[in-house]
N, C-alpha and C positions, 0 to 999 in steps of 0.2 A: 656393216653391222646392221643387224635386222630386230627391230623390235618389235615384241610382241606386246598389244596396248589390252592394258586393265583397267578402265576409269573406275574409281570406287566413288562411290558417291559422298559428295562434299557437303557439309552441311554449313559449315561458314569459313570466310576466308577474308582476314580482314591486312590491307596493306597499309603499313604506319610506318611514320621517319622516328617516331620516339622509340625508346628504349622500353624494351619487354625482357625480363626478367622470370626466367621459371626458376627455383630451386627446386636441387635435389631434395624428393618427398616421395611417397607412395605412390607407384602405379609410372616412377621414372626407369625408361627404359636404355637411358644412354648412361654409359658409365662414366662418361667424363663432359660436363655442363659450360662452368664458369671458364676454368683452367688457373683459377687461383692460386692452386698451388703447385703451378709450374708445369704440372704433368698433362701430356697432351692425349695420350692412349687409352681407351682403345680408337679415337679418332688417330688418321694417320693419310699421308700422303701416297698417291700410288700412280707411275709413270707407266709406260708406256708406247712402243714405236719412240718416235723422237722426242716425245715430250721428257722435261727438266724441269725442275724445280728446288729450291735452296727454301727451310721454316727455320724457325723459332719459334717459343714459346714465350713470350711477353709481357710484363703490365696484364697479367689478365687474358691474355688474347693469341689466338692462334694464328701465326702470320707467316705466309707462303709470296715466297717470293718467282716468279715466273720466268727462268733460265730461259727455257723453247716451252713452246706453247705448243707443240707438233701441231695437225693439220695438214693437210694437202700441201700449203703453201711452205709446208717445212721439212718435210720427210715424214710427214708422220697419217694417221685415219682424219680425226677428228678432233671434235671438244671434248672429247672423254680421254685422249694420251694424256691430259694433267686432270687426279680425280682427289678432292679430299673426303673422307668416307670414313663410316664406322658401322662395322660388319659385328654381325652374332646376335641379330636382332630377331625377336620373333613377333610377329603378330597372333591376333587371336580373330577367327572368324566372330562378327557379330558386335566388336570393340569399337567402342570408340576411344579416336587419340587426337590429346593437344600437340600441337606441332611448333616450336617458334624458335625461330633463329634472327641473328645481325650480320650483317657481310658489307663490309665495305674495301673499295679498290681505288686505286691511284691513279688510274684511266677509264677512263669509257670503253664498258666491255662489256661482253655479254659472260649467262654462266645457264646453266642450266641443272636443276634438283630434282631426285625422287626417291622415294623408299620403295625397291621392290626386288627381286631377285638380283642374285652374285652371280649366275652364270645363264647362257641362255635356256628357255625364250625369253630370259629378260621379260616378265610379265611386272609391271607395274602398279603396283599401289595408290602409291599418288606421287604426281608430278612436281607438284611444287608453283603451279600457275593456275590463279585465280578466275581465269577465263578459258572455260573448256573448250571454246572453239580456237584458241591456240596449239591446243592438244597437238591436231596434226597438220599445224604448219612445224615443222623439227621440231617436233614433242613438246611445244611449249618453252622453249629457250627466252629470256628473258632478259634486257637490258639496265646498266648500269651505267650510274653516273659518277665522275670522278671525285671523290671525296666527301661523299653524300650515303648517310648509312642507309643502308636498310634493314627494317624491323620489321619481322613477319609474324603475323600468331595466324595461325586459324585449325579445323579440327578436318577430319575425313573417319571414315567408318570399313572396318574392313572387312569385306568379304567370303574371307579365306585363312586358316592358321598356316600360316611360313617362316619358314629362317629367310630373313633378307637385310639388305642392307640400303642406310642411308647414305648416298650417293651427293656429291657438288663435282658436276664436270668443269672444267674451271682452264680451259684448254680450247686449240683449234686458232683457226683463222682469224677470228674476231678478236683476239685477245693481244694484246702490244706484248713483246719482248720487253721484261723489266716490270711489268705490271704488279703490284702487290694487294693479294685480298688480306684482309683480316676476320677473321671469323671469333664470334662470341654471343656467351647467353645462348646455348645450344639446347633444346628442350624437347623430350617426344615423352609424355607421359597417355599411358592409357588410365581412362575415367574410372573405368567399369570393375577392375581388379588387379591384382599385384601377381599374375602367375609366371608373368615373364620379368618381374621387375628385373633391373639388373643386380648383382649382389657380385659386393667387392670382395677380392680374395681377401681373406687376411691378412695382415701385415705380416710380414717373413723379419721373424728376430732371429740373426743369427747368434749363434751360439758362443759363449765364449771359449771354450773349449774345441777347435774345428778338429775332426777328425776325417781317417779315411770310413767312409760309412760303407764304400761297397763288403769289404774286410779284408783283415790284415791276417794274414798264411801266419802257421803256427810257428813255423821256424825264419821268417822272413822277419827285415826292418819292421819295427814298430814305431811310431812317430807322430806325436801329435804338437799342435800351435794352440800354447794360451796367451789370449790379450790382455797385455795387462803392462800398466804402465810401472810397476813397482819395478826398482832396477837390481834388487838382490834375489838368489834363489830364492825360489817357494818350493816348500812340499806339496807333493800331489800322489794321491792314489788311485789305485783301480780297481772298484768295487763288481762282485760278482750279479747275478742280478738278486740277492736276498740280500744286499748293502753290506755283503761282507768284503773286509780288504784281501786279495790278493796278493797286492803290492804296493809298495813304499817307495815313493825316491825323490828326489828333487829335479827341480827344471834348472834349464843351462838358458839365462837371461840372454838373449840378442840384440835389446833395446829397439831403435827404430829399423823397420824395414820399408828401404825404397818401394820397392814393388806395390807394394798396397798400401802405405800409409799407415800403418799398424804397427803398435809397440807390442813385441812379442817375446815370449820364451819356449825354448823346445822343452816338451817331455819325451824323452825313449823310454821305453817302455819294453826293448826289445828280449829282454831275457825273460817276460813272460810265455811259458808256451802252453799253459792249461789254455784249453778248448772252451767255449761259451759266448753266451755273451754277457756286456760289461759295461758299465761308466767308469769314465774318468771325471774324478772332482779334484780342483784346488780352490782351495778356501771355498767363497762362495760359486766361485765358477764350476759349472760340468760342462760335460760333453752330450752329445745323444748319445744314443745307445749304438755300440760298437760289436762288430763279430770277430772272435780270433776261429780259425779253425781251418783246413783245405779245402776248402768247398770248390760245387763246380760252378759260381755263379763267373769268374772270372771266364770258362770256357763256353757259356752262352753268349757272351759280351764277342767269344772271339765268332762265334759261329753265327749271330746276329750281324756282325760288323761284314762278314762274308757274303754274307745275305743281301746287304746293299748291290752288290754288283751285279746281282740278280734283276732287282727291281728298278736298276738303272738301263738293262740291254735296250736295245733300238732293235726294231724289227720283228718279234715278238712279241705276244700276248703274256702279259706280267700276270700270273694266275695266283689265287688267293691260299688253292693249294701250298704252295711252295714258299710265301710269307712267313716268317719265324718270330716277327713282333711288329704291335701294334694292330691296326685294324686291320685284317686281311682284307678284308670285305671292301672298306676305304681306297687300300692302297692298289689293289688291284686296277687293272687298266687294260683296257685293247691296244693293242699294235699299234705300234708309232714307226711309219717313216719302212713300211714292211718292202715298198720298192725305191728304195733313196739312192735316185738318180740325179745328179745335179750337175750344174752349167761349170764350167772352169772357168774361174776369173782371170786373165793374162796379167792384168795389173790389180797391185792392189788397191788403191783409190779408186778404180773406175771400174764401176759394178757392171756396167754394160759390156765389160771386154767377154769374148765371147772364144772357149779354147777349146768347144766341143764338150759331149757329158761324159760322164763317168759313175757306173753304181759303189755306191760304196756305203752300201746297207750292211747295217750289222754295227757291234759296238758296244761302247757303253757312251751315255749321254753324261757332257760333265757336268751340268745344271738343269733349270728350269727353261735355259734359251735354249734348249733343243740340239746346242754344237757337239760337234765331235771334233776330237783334239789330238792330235798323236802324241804331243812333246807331256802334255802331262797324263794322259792313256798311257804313255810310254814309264812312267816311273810307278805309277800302277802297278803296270802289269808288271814290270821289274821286282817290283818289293812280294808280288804275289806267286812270280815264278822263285825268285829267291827262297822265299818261305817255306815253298815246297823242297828247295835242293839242301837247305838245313836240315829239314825233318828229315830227308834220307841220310844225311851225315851225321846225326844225334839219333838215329833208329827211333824216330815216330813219327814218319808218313804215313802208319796207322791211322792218324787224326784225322787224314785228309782219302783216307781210301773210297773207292765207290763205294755210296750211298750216308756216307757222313753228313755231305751236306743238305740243303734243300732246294735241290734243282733239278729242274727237270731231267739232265742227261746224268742221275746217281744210278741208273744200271746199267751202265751201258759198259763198265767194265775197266774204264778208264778213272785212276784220281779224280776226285769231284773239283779239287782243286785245281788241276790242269785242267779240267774241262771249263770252269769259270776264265781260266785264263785264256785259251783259247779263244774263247767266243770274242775278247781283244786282240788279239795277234792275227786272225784271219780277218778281221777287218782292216786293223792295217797294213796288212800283204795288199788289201785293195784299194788301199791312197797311193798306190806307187804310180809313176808317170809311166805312161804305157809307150810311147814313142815323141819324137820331136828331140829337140837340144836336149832337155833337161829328162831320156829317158833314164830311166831307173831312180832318178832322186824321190820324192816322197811330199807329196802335197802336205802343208799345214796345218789344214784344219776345213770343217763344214759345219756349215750351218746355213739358218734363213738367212735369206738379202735383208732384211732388216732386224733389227731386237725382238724377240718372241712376246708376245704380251704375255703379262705374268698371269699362272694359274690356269693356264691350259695344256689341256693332256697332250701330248705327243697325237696321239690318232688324230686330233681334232687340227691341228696344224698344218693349213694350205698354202704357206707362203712358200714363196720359189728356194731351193735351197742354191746353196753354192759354194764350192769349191775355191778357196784361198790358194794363191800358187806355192810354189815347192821351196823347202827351206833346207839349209842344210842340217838344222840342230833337228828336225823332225828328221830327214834320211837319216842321221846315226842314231836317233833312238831305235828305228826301225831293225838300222843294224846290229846294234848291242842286244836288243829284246828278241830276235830273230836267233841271232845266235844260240843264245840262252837256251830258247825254245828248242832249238835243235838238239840239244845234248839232254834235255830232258823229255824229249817224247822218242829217241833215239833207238829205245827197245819197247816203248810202248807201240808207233805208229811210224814207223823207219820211211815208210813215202810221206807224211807230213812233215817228221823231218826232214828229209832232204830238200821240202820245198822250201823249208824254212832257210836253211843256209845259205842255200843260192839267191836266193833273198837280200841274206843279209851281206852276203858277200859281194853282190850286186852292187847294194847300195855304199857301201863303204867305198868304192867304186868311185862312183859317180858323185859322193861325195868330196874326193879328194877331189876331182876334175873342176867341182862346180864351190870353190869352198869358198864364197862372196855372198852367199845367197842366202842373207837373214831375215827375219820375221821384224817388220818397224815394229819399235816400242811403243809408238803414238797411235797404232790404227786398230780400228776397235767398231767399226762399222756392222753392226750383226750378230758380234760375238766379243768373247774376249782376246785378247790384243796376244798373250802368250808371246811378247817381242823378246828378242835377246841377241847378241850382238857379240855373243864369244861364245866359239862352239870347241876350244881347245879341250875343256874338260868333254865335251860327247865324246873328240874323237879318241881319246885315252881310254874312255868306257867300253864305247864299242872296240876295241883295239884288243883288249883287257878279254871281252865275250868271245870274240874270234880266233883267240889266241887260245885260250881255255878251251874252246868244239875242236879247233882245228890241229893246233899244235904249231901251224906256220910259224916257222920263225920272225917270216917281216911283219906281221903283225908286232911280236916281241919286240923289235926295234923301235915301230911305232910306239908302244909303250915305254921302252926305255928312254927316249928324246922328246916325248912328253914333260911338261913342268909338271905335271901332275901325277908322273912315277912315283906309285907307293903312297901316296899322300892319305890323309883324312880331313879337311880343313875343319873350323870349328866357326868359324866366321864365310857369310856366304853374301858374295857381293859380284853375282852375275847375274844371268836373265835382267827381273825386274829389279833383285834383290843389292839395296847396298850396303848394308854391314850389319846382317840379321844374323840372331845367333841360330847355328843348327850347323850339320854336315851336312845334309842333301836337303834338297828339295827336285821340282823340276827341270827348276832354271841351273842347276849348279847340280852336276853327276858324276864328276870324277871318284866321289868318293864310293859309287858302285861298282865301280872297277877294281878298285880294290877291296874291296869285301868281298867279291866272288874270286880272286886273288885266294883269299884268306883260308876259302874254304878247298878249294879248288888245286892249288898247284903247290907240292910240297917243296919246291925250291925255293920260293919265293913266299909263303906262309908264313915264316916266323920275321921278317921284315915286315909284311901287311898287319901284321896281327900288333906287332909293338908300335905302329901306324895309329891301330885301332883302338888300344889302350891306352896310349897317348892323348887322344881326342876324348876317348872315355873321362878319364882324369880329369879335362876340362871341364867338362859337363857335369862331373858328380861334386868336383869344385863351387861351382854355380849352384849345382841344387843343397848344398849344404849353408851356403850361403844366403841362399832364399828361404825366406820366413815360410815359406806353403812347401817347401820342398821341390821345387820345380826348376828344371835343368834349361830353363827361358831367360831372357834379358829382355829388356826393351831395346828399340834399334829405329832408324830409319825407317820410316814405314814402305816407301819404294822410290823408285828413280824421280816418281813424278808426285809423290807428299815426302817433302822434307821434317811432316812434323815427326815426332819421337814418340812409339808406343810398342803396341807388341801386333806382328805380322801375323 
């Protein structure tokens, strides 16, 4: 990491063991001071490479407990993998600012402070050390004694108007495993004027009356939650917007609901179909204002949501053009990863195993660590080619015709939607093993040798990438999605098709041959772990896809000797997952094989389909039951947190 040095000139800088106290007053630029009352943000901790850290919010005090300290000696850069920091600050060229803060640790460590840029050159403000000619010995780092506070006040003048941030590196080599800072009396006011003060949001009152505020379709469920501890009906109405009533009726009391802690009653409301908008009031409770009517904002939501997979590609420049919400300008970015060549790991623990490269550009990134993932790319693109093979079964692939969407390839003649899917399915055609034991199975996943540090673009990202070895639960996604693929570009692109199949039929292949070979649930060096340790449901999935392009009958057998023939479960307790409520996810995909079952193959149709109503039942069971309406429980949170929440 390279800094770029800004000394601004200091004008006093005084070091004290006593207790300095700024309150929140005019010309205070940090939003959160004392931590009095609990709330620690917008201060917030931020890791890095291998750095780890465990806080709380205490007595007053902000307290970071020190898991890894990264550094050289740990896997990680430096003092900066553990940072505590509060960003969205701006200076003002010509200001002057008081500065004072308390830090105290549980060992003898070093830490190192400054206010000045979030991204590089990293230009600096001020340091945080009293003596400039430490400046460039390592920027003025500065040591600490174990259980001895410090109290700093002093001022500096700034040079320049920026958005930056106050930074404590609190990390690296110098720092013990288990060390605990405390941080308090956090203070940066400028002298000279209030134009940056900081200014709290409002407090958010929710409302007693919650509704759906995007809108409720004329002829759809109406449905709102009043809180209210009264245990008999109440009347409630829905007022137009000139406070005329509408309508009349009373609420169905539900008393306590788990889920949120709240004593509630339903209002339906659904036999309204006048168009407007509206409140709902009982007694003294309302609602906000409410829309009944068909609008298209529902189909922005879909065609925005679309959009993501745009701005997630790898290998391209994400152009501002083809943006559909939010800052274009912002979100926009240069090409990330435009030749992603990367090493084959042989083993997974040891990063050094070495199985030759492989390009396997192209994609969609599943986060901010820069990985690409087949098993969950794989239910992606599943749910996104799916989407497409409904809309021709319900006569509106209309929706999704060239130039619907906003991407670059909307003239080229092909579905906008198959072409977003594509750009996932040709990348995973190129995680396949190309020769050796394990040819034709299907690599797990890529990313950097290390954790991405957060907040950096893709282009900007120089770390080695690499190649996780081949699993089998990623070969049958390959082969399930591959198929898919087949039957749906089949008279659009009859040679991508075909490549597709042999593909998939490939890997199913090679699959059965190699069917041991799972993803650990424990290893997570770089990326995410994506472990899972039953791949019965892939192979009924993919089984299910090959059978639907192909017509083979042994695939059909594989389906029928399947536990998972015909099924829809409603409980999902594979991959990471142990008794989470939902039918699919990544980790658990039996139940996509029967859904394209449903649509797909008229013998077996009205079995998948009372499969799928079945499981429906459930769900709508649940969300009638839940006070907010939602077809969710709490569960296990995964194999490795036993506590109980929502996944």
């Amino acid at each position: 990491m390279k800094l770029k040095k800004c000394i601004i000139g200091f004008i006093s800088m005084i070091l004290v063991i006593s207790s300095v106290v700024f309150p929140v007053s005019a010309g205070q630029q940090l939003g959160q001071t004392d931590f009095e009352d609990g709330v620690g943000l917008p201060w917030h901790i931020c890791e890095s490479a291998a750095g780890e850290m465990d806080f709380e919010i205490t007595d007053g005090q902000y307290v970071i407990t020190i898991v890894n300290p990264g550094g050289a000696s740990n896997g990680g850069e430096d003092r900066w993998d553990c940072q505590f920091r509060h960003r969205g600050l701006t200076l003002q060229s010509g200001c002057t600012y008081e500065i004072a803060y308390e830090i105290t640790v549980s060992n003898d460590c070093t830490y190192y402070t400054k206010i000045g840029d979030m991204a590089e050159p990293f230009d600096e403000d001020w340091h945080g050390n009293p003596d400039d000619s430490q400046y460039d010995s390592y920027w003025g780092v500065q040591s600490l004694t174990a259980n001895q506070t410090v109290s700093f006040q002093g001022t500096f003048t700034a040079t320049r108007t920026a958005e930056v941030e106050w930074a404590f590196h609190i990390g690296g080599d110098s720092v013990p495993i288990g060390t605990v800072f405390t941080f308090d009396n956090m203070s940066l006011i400028c002298v000279d004027n209030d134009t940056y003060d900081y200014v709290a949001d409002d407090d958010w009152v929710r409302a007693e009356i919650v509704t759906n505020q995007v809108g409720y379709f004329t002829n759809g469920q109406k449905r709102a939650t009043l809180i209210s501890d009264e245990t008999n009906s109440v009347s409630f109405s829905l007022l137009d917007e000139k406070g005329n009533e509408v309508y009349v009726s009373s609420s169905d009391p539900q008393g306590y609901d788990a889920d949120s802690g709240d004593n509630i009653h339903i209002l339906d409301f659904s036999e309204v179909t006048q168009t407007g908008t509206f409140t709902l009031k009982a007694g003294d409770a309302e609602s906000r204002e409410i829309t009944i009517g068909d609008t298209e904002t529902y189909s922005g939501l879909l065609y925005d949501s679309l959009n993501y997979f745009y701005q997630n590609r790898s290998g391209i420049a994400i152009e501002s053009q083809y943006i559909t919400s939010g800052d274009a300008n912002t979100l926009a970015r240069a090409a990330g990863h435009t030749n992603d060549v990367a090493r084959i790991t042989t083993d997974w623990d040891n990063l050094n195993s070495n199985g030759g490269t492989q390009d396997v550009s192209g994609g969609w990134y599943d986060a901010g660590d820069h990985g690409k993932y087949v098993v969950n790319g794989g239910i992606s693109l599943w749910m996104m080619q799916d989407q497409y093979e409904r809309s021709i079964i319900n006569g509106t692939e209309a929706a999704y015709a060239d130039g619907t969407m906003s991407i670059p390839e909307n003239t080229n003649g092909y579905p906008d939607l198959l072409d977003e899917a594509r750009w996932e399915i040709e990348w995973m055609l190129k995680m396949i093993v190309q020769d050796g034991e394990y040819e034709g199975m299907v690599y797990h996943k890529v990313h950097d040798i290390k954790w991405t540090a957060l907040g950096l673009s893709p282009a900007d990202d120089t770390e080695e990438r690499i190649i996780k070895p081949p699993t089998i639960c990623a070969t049958l996604n390959l082969a399930a999605c591959a198929a898919q693929a087949a039957r749906l570009w089949d008279d659009l692109d009859p040679e991508f098709s075909e490549t597709c199949l042999k593909a998939a039929e490939e890997a199913y292949e090679a699959a059965q041959e190699h069917p041991n070979l799972y993803a650990p649930l424990d290893q997570s060096i770089g990326g995410g772990t994506y472990g899972d340790d039953d791949a019965t449901d892939e192979f009924y999935w993919a089984a299910c896809e090959l059978y639907l392009t192909t017509g083979n009958k042994n695939y059909l057998e594989d389906m029928e000797d399947s536990e998972h023939y015909l099924s829809v479960p409603t409980i999902l307790s594979s991959g990471e997952d142990i008794n989470t409520t939902g039918s699919f996810d990544w980790g658990n995909t039996a139940a996509l094989g029967t859904l394209s079952l449903a649509i797909n193959d008229t013998d077996l149709a009205s079995e998948a389909t009372n499969a799928i109503c079945t499981a429906a039942d459930i769900h709508l069971d649940r969300e009638a039951s839940q006070g907010y309406g939602q077809p969710i429980a709490q569960s296990t949170l995964s194999y490795a947190d036993s506590d109980t929440g929502y996944v």
